[in-house]
C-alpha positions as CSV (number, residue, x, y, z in Angstrom):
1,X,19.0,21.4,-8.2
2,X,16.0,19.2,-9.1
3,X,12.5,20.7,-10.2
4,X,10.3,20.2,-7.4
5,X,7.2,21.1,-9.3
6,X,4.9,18.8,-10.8
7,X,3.0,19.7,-14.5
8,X,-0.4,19.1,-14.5
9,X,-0.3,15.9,-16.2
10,X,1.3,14.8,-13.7
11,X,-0.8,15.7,-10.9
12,X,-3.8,14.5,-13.0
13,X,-2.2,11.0,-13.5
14,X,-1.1,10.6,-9.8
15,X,-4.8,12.1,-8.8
16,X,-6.6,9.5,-10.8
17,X,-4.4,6.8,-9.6
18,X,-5.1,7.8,-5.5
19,X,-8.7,7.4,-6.9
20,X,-8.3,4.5,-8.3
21,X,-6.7,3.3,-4.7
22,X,-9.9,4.6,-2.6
23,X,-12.6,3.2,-5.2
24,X,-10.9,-0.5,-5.4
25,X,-10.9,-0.5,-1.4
26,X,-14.5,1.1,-1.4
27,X,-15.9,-1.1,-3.8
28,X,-13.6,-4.3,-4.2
29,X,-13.4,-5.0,-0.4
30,X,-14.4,-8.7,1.9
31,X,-15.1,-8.1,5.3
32,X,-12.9,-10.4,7.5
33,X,-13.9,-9.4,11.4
34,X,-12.6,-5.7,11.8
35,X,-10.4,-5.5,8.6
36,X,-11.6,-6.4,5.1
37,X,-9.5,-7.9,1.7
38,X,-8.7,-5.4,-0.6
39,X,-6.4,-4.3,-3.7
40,X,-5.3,-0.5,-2.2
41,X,-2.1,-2.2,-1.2
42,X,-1.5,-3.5,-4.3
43,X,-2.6,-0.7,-5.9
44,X,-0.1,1.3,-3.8
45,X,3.4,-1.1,-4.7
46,X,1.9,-0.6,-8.4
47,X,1.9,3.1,-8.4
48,X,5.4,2.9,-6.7
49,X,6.6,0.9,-9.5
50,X,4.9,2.9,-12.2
51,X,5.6,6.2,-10.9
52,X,8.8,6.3,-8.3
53,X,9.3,6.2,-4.8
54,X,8.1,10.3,-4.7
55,X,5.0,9.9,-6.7
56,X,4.2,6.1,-5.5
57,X,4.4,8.3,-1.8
58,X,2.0,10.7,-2.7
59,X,-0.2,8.8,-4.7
60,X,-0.8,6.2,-1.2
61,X,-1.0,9.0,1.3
62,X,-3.8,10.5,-0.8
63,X,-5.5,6.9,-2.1
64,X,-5.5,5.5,1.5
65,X,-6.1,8.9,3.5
66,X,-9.0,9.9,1.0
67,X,-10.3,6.3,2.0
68,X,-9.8,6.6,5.7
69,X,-11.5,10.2,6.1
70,X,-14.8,8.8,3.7
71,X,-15.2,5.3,5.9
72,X,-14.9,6.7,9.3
73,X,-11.1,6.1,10.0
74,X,-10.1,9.7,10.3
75,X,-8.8,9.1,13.9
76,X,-6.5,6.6,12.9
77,X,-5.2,8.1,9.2
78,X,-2.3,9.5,10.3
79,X,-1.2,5.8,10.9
80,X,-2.1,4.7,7.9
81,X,-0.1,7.6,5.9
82,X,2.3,6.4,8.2
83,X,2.5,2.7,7.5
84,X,1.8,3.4,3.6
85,X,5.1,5.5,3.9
86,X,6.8,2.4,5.7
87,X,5.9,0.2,3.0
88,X,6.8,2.3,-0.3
89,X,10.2,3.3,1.7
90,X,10.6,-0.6,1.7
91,X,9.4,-0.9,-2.0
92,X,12.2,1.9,-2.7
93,X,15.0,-0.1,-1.3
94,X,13.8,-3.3,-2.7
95,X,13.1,-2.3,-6.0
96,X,15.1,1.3,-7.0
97,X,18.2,0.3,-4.9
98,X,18.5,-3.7,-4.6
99,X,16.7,-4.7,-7.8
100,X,18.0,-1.4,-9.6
101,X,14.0,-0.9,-11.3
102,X,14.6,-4.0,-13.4
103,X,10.5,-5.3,-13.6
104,X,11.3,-8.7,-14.5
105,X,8.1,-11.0,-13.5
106,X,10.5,-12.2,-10.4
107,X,11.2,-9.0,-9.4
108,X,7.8,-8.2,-9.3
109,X,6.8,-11.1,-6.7
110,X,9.7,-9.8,-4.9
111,X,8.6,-6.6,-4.4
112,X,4.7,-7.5,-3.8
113,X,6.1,-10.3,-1.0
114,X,8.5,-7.6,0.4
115,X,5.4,-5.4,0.6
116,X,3.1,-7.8,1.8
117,X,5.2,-8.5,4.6
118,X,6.0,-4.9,5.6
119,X,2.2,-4.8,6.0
120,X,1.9,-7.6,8.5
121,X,4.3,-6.8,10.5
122,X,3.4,-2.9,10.6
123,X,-0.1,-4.3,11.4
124,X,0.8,-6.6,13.9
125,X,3.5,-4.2,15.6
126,X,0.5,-1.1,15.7
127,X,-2.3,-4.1,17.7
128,X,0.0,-5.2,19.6
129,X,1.2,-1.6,20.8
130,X,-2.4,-1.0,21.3
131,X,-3.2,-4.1,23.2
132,X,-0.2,-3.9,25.4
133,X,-1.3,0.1,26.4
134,X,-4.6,-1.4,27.6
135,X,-2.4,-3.1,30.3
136,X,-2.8,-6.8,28.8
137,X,0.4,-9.1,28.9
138,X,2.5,-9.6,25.8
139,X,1.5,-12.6,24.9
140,X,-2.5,-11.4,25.2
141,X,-1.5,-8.5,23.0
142,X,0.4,-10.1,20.6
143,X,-2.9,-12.5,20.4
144,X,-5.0,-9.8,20.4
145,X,-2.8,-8.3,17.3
146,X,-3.1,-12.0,15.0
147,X,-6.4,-11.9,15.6
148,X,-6.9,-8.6,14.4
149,X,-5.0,-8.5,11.2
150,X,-6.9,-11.3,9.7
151,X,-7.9,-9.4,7.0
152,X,-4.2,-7.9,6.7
153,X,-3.2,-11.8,5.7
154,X,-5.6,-11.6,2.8
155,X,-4.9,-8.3,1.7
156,X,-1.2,-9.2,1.2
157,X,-2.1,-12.6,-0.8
158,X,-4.4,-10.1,-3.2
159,X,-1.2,-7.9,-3.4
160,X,1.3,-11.0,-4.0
161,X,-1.2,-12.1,-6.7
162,X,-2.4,-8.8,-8.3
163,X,1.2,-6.7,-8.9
164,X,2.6,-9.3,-11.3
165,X,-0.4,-9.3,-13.3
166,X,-1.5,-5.5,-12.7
167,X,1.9,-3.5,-13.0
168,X,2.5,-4.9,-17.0
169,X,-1.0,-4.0,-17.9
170,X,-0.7,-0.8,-16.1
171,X,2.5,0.0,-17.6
172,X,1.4,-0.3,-21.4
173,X,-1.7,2.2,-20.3
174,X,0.5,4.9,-18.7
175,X,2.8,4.3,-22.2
176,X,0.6,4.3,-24.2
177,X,-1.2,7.8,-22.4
178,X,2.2,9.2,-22.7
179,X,3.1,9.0,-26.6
């Protein structure tokens, strides 16, 4: 049976990362209409790669809920635990299973595309729900929904960009932390 306890350097590391998370969206963010560019996501597929599926889980939930509660988007956090647990299930498969944790440079586009993607389409799935449940037509809600996740489409170029160049420098931090 594994140890389901963390010691407390882990909880330390995984508790400044989640900071990390919430300070890059609070401070590093472009408004785009009602969404903004911002690295949280790629933060979030770099903790995933650092840390593991389990740790890269909790370290989103907590980066991106902590940010959701302080800005005003406590009504809508539970979806964005929800979406962040989406996204690092899909990093899990791509990366742990498909890719078997091998962080060649290739790999790590892979994994930021895979993630970018999972985004949209999460994004684009929830505005569209949302539009259709106002009583609009498909096609208005699925509008509605592009129009909408404009700043979703930037977000997921900054993630595409940043993980190849964050996750190595990253990764000789947490090794170096650890010797």
């Amino acid at each position: 049976m594994k140890n389901n306890t963390f010691t407390t350097r882990e909880l330390l590391e995984m508790s400044l990362f989640s900071a990390l998370i919430v300070l890059s969206i609070q401070f590093f963010r472009i408004q785009i209409g009602p969404q903004f560019i911002h690295f949280g996501n790629a933060l979030v597929v770099v903790a995933c790669l650092l840390y593991g599926t389990r740790k890269g889980a909790l370290i989103a939930t907590v980066g991106l809920g902590v940010f959701d509660f302080l800005n005003g988007y406590s009504s809508v956090v539970w979806i964005t635990i929800l979406e962040s647990i989406v996204v690092v299930l899909m990093i899990h498969l791509v990366y742990e299973k498909l890719l078997k944790r091998n962080d060649k440079i290739n790999n790590l586009i892979i994994v930021a595309v895979v993630a970018a993607v999972t985004k949209i389409v999460l994004n684009l799935f929830k505005y569209t729900l949302i539009g259709m449940a106002g009583n609009v037509t498909m096609n208005a809600a699925l509008s509605l929904a592009f129009s909408k996740i404009i700043g979703t489409f930037g977000s997921s170029l900054a993630t595409v960009i940043a993980v190849p160049i964050l996750y190595p420098l990253f990764k000789k931090i947490t090794v170096n932390l650890r010797k």
